[in-house]
N, C-alpha and C positions, 0 to 999 in steps of 0.2 A: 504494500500500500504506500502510494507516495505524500509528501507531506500535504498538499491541498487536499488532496482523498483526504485524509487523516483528521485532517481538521475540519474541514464540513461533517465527515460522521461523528466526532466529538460534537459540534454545533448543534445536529440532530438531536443526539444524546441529552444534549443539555436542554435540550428546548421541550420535549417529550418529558424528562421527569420531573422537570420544573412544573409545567402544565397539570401532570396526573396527582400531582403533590399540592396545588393551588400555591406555588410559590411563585413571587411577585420576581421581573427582573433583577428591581434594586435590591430585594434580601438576596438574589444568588447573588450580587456583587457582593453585599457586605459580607456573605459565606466563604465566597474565594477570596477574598479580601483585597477586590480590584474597587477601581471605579466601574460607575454604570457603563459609562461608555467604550470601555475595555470590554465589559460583560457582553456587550450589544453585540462588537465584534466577534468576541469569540463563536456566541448562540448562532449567526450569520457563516464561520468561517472564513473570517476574514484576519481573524489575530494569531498571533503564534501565541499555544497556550503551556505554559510553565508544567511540567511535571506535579510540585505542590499543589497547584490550583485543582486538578482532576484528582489528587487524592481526598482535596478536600471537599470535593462534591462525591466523592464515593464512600467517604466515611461517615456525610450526611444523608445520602440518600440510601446506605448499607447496599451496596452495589459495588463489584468489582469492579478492579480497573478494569481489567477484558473487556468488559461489557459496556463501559463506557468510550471506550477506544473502536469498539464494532469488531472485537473478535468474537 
């Protein structure tokens, strides 16, 4: 998988369990501990996202990294 693949299905990822969780953009910023507008990016794939930041939405949404990366 190449790094734009990579990052649109993390963006997927992020955007699908934000929604089924009823969590707001701005709390997954303050979750990742980005600004919104970093957030925005990522959810879009448009941002290169940090290793910590996907742990820390996997350790809040109790989801593997795997699953959040789209293996």
């Amino acid at each position: 998988m190449n790094k734009k693949t990579c990052q649109k299905t993390i963006g997927k990822r992020l955007r699908k369990l934000r929604r089924e969780h009823n969590v707001s953009s701005k709390q997954m910023a303050k979750i990742m501990e980005v600004s919104w507008f970093t957030y925005w990016k990522f959810e879009r794939g448009r941002g290169t996202i940090m290793l910590s930041h996907v742990i820390r939405v996997a350790i809040f949404f109790e989801k593997s990294l795997d699953y959040i990366v789209g293996e």
